[in-house]
C-alpha positions as CSV (number, residue, x, y, z in Angstrom):
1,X,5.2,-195.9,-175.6
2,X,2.8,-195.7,-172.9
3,X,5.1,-193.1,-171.0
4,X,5.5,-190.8,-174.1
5,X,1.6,-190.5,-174.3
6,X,1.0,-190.0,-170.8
7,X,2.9,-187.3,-170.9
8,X,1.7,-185.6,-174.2
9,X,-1.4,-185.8,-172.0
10,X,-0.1,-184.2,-168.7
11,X,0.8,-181.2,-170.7
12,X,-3.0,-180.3,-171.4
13,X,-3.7,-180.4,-168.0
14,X,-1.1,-177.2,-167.1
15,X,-2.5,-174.1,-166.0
16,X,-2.5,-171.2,-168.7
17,X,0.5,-168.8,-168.3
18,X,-2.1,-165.9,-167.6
19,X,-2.2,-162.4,-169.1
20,X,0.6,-159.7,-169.2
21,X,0.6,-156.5,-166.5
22,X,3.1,-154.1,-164.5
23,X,5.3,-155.7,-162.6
24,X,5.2,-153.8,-159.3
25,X,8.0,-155.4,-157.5
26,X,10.5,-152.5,-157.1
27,X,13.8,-154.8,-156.4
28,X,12.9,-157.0,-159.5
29,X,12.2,-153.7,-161.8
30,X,15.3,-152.1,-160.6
31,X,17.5,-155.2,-161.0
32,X,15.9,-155.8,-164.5
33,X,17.1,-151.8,-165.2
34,X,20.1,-152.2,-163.8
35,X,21.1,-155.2,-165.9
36,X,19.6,-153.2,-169.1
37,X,21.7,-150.6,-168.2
38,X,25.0,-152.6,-167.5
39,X,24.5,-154.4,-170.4
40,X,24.0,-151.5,-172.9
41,X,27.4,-149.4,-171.8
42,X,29.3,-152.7,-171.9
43,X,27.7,-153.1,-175.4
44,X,29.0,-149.2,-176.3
45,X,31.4,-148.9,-174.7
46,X,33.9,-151.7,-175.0
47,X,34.7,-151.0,-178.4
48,X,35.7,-147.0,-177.4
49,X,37.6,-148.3,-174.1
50,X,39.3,-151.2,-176.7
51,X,40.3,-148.5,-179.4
52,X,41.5,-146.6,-176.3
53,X,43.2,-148.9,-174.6
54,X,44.9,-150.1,-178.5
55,X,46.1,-147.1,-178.8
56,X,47.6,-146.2,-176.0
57,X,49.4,-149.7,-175.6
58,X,50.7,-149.2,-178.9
59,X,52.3,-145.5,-177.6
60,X,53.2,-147.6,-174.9
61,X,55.2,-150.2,-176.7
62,X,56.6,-147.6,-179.3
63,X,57.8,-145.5,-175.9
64,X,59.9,-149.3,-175.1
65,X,60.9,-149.6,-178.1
66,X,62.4,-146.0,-178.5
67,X,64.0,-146.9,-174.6
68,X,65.2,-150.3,-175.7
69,X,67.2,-148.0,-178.9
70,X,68.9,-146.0,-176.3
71,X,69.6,-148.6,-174.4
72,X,71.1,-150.4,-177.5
73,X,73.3,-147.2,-178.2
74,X,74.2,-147.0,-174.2
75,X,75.5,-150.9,-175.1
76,X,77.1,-149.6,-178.1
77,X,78.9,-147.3,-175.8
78,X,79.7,-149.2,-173.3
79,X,81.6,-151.8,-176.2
80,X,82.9,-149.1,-177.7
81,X,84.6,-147.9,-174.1
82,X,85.3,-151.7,-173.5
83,X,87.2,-151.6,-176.6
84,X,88.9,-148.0,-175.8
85,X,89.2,-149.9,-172.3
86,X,91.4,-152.6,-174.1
87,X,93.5,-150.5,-176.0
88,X,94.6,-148.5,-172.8
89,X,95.2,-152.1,-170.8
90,X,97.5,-152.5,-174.0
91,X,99.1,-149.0,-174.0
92,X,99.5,-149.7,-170.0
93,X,101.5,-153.2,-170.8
94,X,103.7,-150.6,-173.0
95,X,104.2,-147.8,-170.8
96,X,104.0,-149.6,-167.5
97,X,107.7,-149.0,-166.6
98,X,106.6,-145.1,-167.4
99,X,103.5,-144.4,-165.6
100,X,101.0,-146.9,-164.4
101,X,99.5,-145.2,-162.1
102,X,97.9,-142.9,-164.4
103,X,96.5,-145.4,-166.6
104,X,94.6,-147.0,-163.7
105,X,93.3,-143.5,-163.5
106,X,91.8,-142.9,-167.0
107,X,90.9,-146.5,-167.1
108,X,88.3,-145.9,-163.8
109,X,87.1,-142.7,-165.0
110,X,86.3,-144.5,-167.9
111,X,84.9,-147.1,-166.5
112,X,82.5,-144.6,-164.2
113,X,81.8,-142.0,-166.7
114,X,80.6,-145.2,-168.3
115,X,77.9,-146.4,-165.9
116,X,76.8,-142.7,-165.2
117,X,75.7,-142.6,-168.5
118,X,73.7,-146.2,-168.5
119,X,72.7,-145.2,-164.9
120,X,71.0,-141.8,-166.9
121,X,69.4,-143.6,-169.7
122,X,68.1,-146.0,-167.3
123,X,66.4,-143.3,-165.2
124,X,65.3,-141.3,-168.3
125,X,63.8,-144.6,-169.7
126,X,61.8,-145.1,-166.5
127,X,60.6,-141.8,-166.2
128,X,59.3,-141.9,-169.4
129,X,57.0,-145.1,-168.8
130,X,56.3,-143.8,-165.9
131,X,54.6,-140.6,-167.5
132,X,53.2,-142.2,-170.4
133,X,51.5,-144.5,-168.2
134,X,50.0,-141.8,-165.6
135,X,48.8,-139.8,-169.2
136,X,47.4,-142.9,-170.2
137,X,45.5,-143.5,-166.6
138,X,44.4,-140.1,-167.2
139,X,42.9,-140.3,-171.0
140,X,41.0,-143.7,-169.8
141,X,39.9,-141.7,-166.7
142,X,38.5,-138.7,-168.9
143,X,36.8,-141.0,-171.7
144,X,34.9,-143.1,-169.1
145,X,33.8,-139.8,-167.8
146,X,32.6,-138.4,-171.2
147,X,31.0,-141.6,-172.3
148,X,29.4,-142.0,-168.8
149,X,28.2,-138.1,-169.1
150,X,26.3,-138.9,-172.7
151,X,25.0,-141.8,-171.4
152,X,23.0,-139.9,-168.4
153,X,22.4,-137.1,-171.1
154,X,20.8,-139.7,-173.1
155,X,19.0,-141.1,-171.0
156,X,17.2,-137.5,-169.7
157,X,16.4,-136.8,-173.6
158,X,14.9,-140.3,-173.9
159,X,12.4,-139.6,-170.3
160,X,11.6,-136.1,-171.9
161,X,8.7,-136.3,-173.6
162,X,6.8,-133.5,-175.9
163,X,4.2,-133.0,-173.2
164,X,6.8,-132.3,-170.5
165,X,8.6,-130.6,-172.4
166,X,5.9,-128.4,-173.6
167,X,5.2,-127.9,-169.8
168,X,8.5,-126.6,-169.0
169,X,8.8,-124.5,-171.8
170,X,5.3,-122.5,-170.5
171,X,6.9,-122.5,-166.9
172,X,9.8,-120.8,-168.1
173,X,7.7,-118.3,-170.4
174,X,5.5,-117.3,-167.4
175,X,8.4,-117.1,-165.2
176,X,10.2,-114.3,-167.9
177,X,7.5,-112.8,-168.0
178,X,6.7,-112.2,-164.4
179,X,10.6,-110.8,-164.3
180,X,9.6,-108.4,-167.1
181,X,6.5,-106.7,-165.5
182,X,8.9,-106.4,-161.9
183,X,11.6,-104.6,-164.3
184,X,9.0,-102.1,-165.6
């Protein structure tokens, strides 16, 4: 109990934590802004950049799905040829005394006309992702810019006060008027 009071005791002996000024430390000041602003575009601006980046994943995913449908009809294809592909080995059984040869023929011109076309829905599918994903890099490019172009413009309206502003507004009066007597 002893301990407890002691220290209830110590704490009236602590110096006073002194009066409030301007801090003049320039790294301290500028790491204090700097955190301030860091803090306020992450604030603002991860919502935007979420919607964004929501949106474009969802164009993203519905540009799959549409791909994985193709693909799904390329399959469809490709059974329906493997069935076709069937019925010709069973026509071959039939007619092998007759021709063979030219069974073999259709049946690998099949066969590669086949992959062709999966080989072209597989490139068309990439190319697609591919492009979707460079216009999304761009979109998030050109929002980053805008917001990080309002944020500097709001930033110089909020240092622009009425007597500056005043002051620029004679400046640019005098300076008109100085080009009006030199035009007549």
């Amino acid at each position: 109990m002893k301990n407890v009071t002691d220290s209830f005791l110590s704490l009236g002996q602590w110096p006073s934590a002194g009066s409030f000024g301007f801090n003049t430390d320039i790294f301290a000041t500028n790491l204090i802004n700097l955190s301030v602003v860091l803090g306020v575009l992450i604030f603002f601006g991860k919502g935007v950049l979420s919607d964004l980046l929501d949106n474009r994943k969802q164009r993203i995913l519905n540009t799959i799905k549409n791909s994985e449908e193709l693909r799904e009809g390329a399959i469809e294809q490709l059974e329906k040829a493997r069935t076709r592909l069937r019925n010709v080995e069973i026509e071959a059984d039939q007619f092998r005394v007759n021709g063979y040869s030219e069974i073999e023929r259709e049946k690998l011109n099949l066969i590669d006309s086949t992959y062709k076309t999966l080989e072209q829905l597989e490139n068309y599918k990439n190319e697609t992702i591919n492009f979707e994903q460079q216009k999304a890099s761009n979109q998030v490019r050109q929002r980053v810019f805008q917001q990080a172009l309002q944020g500097a413009l709001g930033t110089l309206n909020s240092c622009l006060n009425s007597e500056l502003h005043l002051r620029t507004i004679s400046a640019n009066i005098g300076i008109l008027g100085a080009m009006k007597q030199i035009t007549d």
